[in-house]
C-alpha positions as CSV (number, residue, x, y, z in Angstrom):
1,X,75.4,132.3,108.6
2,X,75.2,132.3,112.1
3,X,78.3,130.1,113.0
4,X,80.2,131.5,110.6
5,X,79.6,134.9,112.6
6,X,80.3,133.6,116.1
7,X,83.6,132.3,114.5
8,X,84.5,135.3,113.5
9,X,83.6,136.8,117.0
10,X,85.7,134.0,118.4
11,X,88.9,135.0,116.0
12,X,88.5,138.7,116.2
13,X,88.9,137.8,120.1
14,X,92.0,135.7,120.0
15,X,93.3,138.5,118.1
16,X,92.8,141.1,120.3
17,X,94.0,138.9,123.4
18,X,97.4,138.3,121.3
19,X,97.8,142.1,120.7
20,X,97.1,142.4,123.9
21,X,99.5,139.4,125.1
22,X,102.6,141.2,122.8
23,X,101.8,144.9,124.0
24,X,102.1,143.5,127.9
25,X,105.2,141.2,126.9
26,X,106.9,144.3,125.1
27,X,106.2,146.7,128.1
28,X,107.3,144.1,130.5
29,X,110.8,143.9,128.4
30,X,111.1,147.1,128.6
31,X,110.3,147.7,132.6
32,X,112.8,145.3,133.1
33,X,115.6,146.8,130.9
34,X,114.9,150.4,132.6
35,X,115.3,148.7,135.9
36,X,118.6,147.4,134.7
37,X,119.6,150.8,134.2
38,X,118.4,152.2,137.7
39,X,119.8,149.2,139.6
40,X,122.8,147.6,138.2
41,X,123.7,146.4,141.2
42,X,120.6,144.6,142.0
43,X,120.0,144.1,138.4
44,X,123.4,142.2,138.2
45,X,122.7,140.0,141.4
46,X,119.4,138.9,139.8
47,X,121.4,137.8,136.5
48,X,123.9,136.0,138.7
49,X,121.0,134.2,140.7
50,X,118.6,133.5,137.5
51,X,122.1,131.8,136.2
52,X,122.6,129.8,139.5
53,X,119.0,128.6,138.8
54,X,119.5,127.8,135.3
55,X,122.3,125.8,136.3
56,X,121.1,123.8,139.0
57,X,117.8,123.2,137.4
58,X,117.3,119.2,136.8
59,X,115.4,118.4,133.5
């Protein structure tokens, strides 16, 4: 009985870390998308580098 409760312990927490994990990957998404709006400029210039990057990487 008693394993069987600290498993349960041990999945409610992974649960709650991965709802946490998707709320801070959503808000991030959307930080980023409302700084796009406000900036274009800069917004645009970090496309254009993260591309650079992308392309220069080596695998």
């Amino acid at each position: 009985m008693d394993k069987k409760s600290k498993r349960k312990t041990q999945e409610e927490r992974d649960a709650e870390r991965r709802r946490r994990r998707v709320m801070f990957l959503r808000e991030l998404n959307e930080a980023k998308e409302l700084r796009e709006r406000v900036q274009p400029r800069r917004a645009r210039a970090a496309r254009m580098r993260q591309a650079m990057r992308m392309r220069t990487f080596r695998w």
